[in-house]
PDB file of the backbone (N, CA, C, O) and the ligand in Angstrom, with CONECT records:
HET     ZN  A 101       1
ATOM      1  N   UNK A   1       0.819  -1.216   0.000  1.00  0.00           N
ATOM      2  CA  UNK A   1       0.000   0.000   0.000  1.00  0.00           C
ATOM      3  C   UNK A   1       0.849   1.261   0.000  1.00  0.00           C
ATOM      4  O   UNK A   1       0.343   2.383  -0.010  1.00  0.00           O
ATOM      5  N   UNK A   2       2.206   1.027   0.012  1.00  0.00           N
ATOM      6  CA  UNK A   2       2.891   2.641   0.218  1.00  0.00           C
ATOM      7  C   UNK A   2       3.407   2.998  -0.994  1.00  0.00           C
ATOM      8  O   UNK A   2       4.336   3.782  -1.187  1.00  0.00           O
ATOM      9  N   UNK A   3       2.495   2.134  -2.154  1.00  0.00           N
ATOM     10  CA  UNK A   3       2.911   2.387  -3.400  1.00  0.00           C
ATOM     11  C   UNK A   3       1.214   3.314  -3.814  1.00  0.00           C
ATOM     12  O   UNK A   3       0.916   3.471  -4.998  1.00  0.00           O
ATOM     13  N   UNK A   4       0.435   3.746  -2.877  1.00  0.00           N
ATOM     14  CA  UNK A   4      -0.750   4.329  -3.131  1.00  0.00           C
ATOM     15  C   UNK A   4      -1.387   2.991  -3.438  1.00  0.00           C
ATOM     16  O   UNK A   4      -2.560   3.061  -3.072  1.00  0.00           O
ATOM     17  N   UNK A   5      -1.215   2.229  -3.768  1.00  0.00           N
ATOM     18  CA  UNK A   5      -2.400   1.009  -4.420  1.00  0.00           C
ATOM     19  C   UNK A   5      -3.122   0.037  -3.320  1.00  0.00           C
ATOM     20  O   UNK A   5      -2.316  -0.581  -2.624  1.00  0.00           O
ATOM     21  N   UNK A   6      -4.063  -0.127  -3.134  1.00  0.00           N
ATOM     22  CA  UNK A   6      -4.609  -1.469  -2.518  1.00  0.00           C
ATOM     23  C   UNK A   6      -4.458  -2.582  -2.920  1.00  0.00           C
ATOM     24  O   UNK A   6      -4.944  -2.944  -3.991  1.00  0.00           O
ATOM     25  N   UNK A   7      -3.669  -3.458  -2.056  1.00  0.00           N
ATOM     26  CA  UNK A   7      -3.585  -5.050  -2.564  1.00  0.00           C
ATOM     27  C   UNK A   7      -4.795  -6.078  -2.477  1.00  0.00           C
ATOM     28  O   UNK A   7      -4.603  -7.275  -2.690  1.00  0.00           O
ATOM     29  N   UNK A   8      -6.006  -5.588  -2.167  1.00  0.00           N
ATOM     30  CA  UNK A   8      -7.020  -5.734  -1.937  1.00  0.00           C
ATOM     31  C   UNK A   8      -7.990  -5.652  -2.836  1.00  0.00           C
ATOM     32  O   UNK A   8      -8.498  -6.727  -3.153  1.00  0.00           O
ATOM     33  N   UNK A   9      -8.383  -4.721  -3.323  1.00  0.00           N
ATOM     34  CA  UNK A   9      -9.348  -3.897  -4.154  1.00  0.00           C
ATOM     35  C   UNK A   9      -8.494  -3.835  -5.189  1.00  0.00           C
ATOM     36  O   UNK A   9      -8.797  -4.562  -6.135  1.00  0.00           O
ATOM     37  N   UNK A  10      -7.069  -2.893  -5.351  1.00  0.00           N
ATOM     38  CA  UNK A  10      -6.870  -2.275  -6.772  1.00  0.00           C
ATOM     39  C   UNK A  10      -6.736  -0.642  -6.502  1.00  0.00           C
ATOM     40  O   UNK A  10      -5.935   0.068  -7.109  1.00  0.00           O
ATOM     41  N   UNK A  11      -7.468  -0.268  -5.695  1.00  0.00           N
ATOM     42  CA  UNK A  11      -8.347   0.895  -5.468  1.00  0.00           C
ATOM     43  C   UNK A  11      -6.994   1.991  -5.241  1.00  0.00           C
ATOM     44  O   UNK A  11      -6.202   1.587  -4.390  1.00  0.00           O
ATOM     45  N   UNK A  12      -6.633   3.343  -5.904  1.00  0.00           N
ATOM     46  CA  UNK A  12      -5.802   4.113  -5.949  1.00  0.00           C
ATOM     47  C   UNK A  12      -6.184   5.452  -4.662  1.00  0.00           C
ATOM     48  O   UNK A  12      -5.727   6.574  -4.441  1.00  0.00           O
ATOM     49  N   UNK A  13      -7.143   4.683  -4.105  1.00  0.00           N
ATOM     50  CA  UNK A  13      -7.879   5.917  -3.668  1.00  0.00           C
ATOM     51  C   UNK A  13      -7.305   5.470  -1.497  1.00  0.00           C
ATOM     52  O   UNK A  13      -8.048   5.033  -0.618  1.00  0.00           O
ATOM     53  N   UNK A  14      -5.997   5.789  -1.407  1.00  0.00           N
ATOM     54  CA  UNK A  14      -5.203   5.328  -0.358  1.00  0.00           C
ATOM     55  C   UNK A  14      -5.266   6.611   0.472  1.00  0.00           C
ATOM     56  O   UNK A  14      -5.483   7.681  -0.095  1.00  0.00           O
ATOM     57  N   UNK A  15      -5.095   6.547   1.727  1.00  0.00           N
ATOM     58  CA  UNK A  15      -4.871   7.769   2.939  1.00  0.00           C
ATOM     59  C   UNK A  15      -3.847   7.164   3.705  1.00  0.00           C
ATOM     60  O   UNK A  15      -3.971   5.988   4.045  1.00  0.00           O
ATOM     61  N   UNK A  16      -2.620   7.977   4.092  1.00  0.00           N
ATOM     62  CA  UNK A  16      -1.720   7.233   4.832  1.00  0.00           C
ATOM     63  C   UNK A  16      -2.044   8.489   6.280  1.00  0.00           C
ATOM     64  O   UNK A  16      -2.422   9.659   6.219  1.00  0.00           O
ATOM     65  N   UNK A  17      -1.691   7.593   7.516  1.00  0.00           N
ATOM     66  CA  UNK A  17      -1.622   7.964   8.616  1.00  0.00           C
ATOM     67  C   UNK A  17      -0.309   8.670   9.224  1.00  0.00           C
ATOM     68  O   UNK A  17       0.259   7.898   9.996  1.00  0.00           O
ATOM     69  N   UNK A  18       0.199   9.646   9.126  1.00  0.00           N
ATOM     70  CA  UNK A  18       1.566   9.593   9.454  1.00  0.00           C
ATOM     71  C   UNK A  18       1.478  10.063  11.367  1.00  0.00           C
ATOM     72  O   UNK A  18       0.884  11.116  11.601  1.00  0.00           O
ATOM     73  N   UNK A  19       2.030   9.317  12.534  1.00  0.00           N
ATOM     74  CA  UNK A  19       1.493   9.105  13.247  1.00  0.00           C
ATOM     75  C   UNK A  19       3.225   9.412  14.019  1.00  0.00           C
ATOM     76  O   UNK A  19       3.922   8.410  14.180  1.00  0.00           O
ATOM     77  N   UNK A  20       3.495  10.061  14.220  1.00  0.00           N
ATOM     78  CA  UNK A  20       5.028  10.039  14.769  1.00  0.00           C
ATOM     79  C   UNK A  20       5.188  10.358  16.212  1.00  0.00           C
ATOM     80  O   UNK A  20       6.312  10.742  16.534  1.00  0.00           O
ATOM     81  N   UNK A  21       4.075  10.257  17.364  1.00  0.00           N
ATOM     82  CA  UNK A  21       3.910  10.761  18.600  1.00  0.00           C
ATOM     83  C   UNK A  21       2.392   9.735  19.316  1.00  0.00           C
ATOM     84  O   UNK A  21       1.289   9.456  18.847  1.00  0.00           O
ATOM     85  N   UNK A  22       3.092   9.423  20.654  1.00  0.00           N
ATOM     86  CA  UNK A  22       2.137   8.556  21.186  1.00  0.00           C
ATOM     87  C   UNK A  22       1.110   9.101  21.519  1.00  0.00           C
ATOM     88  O   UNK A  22       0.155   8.567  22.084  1.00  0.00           O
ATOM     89  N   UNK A  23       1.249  10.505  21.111  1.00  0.00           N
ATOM     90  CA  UNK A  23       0.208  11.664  21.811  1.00  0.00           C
ATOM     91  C   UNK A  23      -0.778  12.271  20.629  1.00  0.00           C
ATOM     92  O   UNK A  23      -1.799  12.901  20.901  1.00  0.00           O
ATOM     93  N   UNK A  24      -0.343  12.004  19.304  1.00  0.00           N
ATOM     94  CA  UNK A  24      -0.989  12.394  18.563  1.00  0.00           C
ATOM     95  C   UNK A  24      -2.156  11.626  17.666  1.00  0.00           C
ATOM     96  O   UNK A  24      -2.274  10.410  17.821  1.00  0.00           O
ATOM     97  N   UNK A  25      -2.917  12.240  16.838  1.00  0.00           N
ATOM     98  CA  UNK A  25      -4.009  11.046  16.371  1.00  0.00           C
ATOM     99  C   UNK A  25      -3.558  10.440  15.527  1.00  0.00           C
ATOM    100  O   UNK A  25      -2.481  10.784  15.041  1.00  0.00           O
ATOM    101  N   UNK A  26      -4.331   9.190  15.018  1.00  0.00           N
ATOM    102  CA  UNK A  26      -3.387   8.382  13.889  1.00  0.00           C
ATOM    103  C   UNK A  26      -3.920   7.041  15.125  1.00  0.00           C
ATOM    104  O   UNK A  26      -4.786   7.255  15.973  1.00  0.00           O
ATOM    105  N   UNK A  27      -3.372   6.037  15.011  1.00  0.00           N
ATOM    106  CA  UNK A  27      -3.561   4.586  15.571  1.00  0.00           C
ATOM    107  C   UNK A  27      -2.246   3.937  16.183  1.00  0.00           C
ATOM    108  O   UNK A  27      -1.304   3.625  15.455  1.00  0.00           O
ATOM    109  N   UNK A  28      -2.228   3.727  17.748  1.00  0.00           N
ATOM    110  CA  UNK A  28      -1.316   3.327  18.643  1.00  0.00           C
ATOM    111  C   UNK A  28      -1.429   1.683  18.779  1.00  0.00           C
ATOM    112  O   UNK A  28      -2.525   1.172  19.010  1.00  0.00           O
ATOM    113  N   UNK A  29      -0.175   0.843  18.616  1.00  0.00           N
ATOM    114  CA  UNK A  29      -0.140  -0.024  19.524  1.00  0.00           C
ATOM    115  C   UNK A  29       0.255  -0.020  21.305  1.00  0.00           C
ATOM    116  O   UNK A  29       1.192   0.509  21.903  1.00  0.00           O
ATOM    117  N   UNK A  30      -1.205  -1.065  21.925  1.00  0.00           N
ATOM    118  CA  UNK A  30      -0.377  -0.859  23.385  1.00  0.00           C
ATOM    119  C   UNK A  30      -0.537  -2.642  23.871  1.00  0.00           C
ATOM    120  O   UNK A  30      -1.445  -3.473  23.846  1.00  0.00           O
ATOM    121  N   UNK A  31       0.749  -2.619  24.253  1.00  0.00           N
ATOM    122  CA  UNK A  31       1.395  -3.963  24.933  1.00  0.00           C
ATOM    123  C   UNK A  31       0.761  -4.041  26.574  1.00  0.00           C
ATOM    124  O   UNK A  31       1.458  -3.318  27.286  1.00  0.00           O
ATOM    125  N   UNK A  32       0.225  -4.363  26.952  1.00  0.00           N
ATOM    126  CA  UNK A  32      -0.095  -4.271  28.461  1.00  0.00           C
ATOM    127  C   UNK A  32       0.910  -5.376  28.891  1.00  0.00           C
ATOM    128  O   UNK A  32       1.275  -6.477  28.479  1.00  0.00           O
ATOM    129  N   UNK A  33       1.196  -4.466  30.007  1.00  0.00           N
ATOM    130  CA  UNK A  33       2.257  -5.645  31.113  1.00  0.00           C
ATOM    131  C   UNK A  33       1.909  -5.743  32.197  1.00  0.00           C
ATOM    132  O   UNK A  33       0.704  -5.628  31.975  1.00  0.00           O
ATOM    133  N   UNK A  34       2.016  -5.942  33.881  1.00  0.00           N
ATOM    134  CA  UNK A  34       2.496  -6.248  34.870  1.00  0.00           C
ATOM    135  C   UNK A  34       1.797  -4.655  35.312  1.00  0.00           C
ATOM    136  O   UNK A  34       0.788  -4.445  35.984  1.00  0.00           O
ATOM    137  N   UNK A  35       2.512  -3.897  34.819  1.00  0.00           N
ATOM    138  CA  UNK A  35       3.109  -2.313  35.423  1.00  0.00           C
ATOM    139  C   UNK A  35       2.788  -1.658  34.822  1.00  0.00           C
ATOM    140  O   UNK A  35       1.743  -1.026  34.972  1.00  0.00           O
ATOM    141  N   UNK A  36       3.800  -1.524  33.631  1.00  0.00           N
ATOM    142  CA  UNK A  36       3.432  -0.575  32.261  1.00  0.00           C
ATOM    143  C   UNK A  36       3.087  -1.112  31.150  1.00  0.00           C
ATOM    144  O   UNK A  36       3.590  -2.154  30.730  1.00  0.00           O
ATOM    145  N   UNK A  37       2.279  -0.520  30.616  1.00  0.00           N
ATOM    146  CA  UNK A  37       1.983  -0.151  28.997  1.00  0.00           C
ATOM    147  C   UNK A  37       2.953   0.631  28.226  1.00  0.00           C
ATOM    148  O   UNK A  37       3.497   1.725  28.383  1.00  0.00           O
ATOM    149  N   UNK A  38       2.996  -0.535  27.112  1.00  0.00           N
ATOM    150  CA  UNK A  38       4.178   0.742  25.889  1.00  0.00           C
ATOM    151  C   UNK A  38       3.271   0.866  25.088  1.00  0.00           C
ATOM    152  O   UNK A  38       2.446   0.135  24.540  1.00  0.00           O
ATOM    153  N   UNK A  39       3.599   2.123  25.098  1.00  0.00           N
ATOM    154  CA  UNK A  39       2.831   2.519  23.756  1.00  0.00           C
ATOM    155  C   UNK A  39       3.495   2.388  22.488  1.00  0.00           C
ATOM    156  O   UNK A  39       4.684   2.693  22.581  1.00  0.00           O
ATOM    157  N   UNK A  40       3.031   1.936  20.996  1.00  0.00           N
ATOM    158  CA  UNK A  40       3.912   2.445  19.603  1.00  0.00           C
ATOM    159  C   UNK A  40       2.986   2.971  18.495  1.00  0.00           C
ATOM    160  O   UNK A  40       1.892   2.654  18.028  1.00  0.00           O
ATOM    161  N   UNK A  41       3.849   3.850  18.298  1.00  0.00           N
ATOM    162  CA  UNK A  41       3.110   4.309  16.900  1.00  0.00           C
ATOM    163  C   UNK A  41       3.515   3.965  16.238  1.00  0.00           C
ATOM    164  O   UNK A  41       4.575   3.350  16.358  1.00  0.00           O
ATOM    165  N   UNK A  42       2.784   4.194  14.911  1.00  0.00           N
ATOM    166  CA  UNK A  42       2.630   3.893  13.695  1.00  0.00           C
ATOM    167  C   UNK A  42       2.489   4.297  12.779  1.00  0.00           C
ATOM    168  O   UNK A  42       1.852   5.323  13.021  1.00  0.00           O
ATOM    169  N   UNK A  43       2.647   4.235  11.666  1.00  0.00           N
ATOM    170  CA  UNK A  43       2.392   4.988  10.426  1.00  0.00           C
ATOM    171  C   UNK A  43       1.339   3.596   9.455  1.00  0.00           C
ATOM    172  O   UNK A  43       1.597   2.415   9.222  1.00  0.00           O
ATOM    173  N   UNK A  44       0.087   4.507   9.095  1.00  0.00           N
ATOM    174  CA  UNK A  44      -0.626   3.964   8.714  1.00  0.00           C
ATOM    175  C   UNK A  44      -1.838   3.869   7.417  1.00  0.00           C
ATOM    176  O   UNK A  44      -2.447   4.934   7.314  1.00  0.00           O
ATOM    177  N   UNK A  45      -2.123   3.183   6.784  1.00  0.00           N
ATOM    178  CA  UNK A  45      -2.579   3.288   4.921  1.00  0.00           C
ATOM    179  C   UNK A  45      -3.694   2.448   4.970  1.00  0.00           C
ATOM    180  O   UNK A  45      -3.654   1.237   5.187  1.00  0.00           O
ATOM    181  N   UNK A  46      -4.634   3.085   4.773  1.00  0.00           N
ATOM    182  CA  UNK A  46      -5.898   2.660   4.917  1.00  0.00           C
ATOM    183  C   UNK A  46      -6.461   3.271   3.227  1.00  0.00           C
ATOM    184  O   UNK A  46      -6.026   4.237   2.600  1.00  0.00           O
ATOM    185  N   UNK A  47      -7.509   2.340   2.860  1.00  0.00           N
ATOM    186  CA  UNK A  47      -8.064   2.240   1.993  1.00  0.00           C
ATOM    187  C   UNK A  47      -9.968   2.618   1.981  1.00  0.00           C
ATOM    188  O   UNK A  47     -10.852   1.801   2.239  1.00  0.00           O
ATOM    189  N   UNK A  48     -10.100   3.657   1.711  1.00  0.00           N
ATOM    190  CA  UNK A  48     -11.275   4.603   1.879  1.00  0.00           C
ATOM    191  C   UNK A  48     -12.377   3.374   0.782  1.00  0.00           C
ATOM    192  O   UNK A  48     -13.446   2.997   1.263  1.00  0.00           O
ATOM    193  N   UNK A  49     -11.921   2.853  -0.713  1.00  0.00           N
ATOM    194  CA  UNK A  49     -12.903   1.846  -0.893  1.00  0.00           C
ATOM    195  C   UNK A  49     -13.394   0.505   0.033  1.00  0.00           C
ATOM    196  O   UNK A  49     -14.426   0.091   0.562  1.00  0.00           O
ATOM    197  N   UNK A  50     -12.103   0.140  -0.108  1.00  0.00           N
ATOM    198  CA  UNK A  50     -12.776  -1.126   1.267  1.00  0.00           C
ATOM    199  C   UNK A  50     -12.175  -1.523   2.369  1.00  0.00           C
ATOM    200  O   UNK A  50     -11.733  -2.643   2.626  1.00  0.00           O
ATOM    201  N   UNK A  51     -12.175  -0.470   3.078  1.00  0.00           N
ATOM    202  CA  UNK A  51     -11.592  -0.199   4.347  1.00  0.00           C
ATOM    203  C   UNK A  51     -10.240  -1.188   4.576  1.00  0.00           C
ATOM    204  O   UNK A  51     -10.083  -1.566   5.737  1.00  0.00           O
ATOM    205  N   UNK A  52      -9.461  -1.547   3.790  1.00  0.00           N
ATOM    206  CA  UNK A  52      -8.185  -2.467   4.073  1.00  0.00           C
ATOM    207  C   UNK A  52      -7.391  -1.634   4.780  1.00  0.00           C
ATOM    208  O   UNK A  52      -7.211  -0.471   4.421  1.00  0.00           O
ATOM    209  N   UNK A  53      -6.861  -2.133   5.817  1.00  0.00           N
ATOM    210  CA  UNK A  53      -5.532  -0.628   6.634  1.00  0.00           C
ATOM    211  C   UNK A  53      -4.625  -1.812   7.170  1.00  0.00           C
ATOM    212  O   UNK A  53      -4.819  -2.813   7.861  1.00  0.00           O
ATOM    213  N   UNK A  54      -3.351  -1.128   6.419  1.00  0.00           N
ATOM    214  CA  UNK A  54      -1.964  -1.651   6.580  1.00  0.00           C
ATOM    215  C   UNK A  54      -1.583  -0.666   7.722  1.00  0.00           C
ATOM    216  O   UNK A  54      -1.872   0.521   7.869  1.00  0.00           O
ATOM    217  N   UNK A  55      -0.862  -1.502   8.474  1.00  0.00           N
ATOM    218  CA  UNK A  55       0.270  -0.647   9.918  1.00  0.00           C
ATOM    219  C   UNK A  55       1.477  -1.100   9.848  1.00  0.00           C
ATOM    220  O   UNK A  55       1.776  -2.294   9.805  1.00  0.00           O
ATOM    221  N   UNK A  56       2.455   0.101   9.830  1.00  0.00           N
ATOM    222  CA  UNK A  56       3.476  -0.130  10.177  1.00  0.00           C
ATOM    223  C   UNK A  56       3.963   0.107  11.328  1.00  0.00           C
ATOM    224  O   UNK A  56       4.012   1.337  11.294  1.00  0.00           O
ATOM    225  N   UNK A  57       4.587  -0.370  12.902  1.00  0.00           N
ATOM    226  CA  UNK A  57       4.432  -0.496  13.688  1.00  0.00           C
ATOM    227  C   UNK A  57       6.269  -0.356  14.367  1.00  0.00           C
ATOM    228  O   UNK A  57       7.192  -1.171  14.361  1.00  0.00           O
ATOM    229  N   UNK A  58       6.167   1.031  14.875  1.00  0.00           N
ATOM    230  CA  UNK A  58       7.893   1.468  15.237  1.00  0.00           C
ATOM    231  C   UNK A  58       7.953   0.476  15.973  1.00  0.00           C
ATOM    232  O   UNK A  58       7.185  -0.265  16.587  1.00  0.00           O
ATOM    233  N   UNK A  59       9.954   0.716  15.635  1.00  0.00           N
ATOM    234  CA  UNK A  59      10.146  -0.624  16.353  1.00  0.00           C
ATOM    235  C   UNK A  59      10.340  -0.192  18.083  1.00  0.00           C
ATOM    236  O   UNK A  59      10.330  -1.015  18.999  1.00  0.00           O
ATOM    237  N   UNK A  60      10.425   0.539  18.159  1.00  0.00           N
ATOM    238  CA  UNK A  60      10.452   1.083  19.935  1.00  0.00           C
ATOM    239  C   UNK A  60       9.543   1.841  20.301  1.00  0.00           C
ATOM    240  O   UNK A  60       9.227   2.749  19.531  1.00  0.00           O
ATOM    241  N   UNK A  61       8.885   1.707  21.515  1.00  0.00           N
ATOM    242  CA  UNK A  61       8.244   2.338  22.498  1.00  0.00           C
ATOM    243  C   UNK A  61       8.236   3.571  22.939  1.00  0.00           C
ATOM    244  O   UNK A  61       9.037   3.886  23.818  1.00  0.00           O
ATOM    245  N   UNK A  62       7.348   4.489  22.425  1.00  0.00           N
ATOM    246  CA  UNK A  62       7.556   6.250  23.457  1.00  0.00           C
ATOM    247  C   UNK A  62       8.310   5.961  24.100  1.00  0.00           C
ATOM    248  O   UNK A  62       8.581   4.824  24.484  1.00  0.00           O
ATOM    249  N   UNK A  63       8.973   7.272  24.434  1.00  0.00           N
ATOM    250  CA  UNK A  63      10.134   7.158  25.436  1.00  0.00           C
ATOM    251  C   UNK A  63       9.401   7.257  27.152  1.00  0.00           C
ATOM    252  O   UNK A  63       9.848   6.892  28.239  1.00  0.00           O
ATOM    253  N   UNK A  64       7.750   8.100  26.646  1.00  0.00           N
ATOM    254  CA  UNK A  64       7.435   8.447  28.250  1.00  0.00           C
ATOM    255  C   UNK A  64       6.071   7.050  28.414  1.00  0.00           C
ATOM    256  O   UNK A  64       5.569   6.717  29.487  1.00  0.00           O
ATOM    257  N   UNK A  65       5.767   6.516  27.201  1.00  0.00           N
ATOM    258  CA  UNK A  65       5.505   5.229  27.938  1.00  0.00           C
ATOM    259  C   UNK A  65       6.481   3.818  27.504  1.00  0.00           C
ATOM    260  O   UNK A  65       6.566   3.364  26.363  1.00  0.00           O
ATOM    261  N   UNK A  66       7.056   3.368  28.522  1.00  0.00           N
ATOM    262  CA  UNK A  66       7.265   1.911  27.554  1.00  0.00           C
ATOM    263  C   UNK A  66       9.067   2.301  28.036  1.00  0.00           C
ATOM    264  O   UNK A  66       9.681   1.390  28.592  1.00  0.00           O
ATOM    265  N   UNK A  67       9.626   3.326  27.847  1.00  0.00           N
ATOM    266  CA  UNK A  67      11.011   3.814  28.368  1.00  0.00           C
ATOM    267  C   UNK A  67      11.687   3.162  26.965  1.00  0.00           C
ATOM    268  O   UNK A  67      12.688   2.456  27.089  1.00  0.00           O
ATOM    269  N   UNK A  68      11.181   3.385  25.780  1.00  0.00           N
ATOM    270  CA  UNK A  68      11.977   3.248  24.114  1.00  0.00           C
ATOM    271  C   UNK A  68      12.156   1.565  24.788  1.00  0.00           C
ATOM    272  O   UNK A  68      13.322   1.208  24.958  1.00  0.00           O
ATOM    273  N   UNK A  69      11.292   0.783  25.077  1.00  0.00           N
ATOM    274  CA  UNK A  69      11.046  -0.988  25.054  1.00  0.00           C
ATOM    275  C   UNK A  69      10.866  -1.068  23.401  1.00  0.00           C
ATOM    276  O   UNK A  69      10.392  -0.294  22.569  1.00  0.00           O
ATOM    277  N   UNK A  70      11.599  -2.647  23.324  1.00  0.00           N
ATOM    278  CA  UNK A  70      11.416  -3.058  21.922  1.00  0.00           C
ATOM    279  C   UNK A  70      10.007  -3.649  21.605  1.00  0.00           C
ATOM    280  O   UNK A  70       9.279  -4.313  22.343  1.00  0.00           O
ATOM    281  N   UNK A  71       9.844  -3.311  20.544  1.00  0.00           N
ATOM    282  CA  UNK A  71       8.321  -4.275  20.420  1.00  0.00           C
ATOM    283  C   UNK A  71       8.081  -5.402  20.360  1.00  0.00           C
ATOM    284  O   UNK A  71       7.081  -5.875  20.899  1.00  0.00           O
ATOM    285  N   UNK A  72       9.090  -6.231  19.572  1.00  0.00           N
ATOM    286  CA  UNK A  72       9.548  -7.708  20.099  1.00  0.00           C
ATOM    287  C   UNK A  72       9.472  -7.732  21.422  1.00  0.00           C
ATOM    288  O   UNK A  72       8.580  -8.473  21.834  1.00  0.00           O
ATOM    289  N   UNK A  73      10.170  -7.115  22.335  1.00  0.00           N
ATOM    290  CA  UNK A  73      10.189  -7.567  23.941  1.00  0.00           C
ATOM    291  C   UNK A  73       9.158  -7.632  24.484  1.00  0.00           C
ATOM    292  O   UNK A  73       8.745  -8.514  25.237  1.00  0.00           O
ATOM    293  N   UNK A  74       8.456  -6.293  23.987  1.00  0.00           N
ATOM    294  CA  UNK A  74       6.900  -5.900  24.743  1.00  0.00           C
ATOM    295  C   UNK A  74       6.260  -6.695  24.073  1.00  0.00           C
ATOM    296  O   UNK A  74       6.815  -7.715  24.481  1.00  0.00           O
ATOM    297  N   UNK A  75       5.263  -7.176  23.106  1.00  0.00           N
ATOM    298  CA  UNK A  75       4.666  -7.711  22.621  1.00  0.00           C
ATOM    299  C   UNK A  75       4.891  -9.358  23.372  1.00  0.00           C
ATOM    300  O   UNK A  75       3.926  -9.743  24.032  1.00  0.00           O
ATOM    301  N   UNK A  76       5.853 -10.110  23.306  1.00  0.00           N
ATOM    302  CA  UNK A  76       5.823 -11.253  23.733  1.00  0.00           C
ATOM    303  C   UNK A  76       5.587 -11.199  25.245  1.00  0.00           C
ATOM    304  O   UNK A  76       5.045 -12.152  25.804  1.00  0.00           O
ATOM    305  N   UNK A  77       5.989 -10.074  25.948  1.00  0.00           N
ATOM    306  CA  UNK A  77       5.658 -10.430  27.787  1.00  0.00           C
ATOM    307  C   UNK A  77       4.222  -9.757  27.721  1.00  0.00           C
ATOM    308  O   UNK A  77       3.729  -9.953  28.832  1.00  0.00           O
ATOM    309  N   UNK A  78       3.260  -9.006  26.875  1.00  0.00           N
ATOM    310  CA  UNK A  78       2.361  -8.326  27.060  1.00  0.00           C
ATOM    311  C   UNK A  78       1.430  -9.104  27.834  1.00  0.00           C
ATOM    312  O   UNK A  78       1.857 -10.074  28.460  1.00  0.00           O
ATOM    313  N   UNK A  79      -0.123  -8.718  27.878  1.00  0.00           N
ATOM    314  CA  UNK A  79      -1.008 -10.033  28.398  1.00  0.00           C
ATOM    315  C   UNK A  79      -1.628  -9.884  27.003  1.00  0.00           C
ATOM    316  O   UNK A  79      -1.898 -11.039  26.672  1.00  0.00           O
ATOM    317  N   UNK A  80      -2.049  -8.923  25.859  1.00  0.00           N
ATOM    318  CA  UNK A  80      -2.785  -8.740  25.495  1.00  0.00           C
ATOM    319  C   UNK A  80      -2.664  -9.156  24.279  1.00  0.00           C
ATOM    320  O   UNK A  80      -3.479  -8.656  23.504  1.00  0.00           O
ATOM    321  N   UNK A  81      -1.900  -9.929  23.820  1.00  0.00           N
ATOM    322  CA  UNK A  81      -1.299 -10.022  22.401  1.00  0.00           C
ATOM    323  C   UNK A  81      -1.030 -11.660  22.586  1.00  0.00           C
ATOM    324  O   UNK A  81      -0.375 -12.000  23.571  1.00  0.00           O
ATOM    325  N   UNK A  82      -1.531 -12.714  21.640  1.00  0.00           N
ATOM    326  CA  UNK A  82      -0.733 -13.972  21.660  1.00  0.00           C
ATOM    327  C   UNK A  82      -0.849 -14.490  20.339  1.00  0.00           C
ATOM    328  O   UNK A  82      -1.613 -14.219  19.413  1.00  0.00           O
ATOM    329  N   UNK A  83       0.475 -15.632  20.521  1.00  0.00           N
ATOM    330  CA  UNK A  83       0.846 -15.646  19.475  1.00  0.00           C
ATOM    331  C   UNK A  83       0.141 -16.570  18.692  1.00  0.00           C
ATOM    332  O   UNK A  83      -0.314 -17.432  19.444  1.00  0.00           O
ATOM    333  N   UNK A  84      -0.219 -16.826  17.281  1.00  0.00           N
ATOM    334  CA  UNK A  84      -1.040 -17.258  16.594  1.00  0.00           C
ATOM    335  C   UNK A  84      -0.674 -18.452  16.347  1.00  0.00           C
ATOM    336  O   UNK A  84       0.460 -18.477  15.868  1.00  0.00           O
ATOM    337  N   UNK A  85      -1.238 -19.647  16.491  1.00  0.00           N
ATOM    338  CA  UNK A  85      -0.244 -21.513  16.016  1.00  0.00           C
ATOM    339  C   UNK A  85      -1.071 -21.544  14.969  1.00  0.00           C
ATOM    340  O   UNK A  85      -1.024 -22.481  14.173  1.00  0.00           O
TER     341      UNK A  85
HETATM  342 ZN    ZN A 101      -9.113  -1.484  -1.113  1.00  0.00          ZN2+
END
């Protein structure tokens, strides 16, 4: 999709999310742990014909949630996330 196109549809008609702050709008991943939550943003391409939305998903954690945690790290200790067999 960051070629404007839907791999889905076809559909040229793409909106990307550019999302560079855990504070700003756009679409967050959050890892729940124990204690803390990391937050990550994302940069994101969604498709206005048939709603398909690709995420790309930083690889580190806000610095004021998560303390720049990897998303690999967070994601596997999270509660909220498991892994698919
Ligand atoms: Zn589409």
């Amino acid at each position: 999709m960051t070629n404007g196109i839907c791999p889905n549809c076809g559909s040229k008609n793409i909106y990307k999310s550019e999302n560079t702050s855990w504070s700003r709008d756009g679409l967050n991943i959050q890892a729940l742990g124990d204690k803390v939550t990391e937050v990550f943003a994302t940069e994101s391409y969604l498709c206005l014909d048939c709603r398909h939305i690709q995420m790309h998903v930083a690889e580190y954690s806000a610095a004021i949630f998560g303390k720049g945690k990897s998303l690999k790290e967070s994601i596997q200790a999270s509660s909220n996330w498991k892994k698919v067999n």
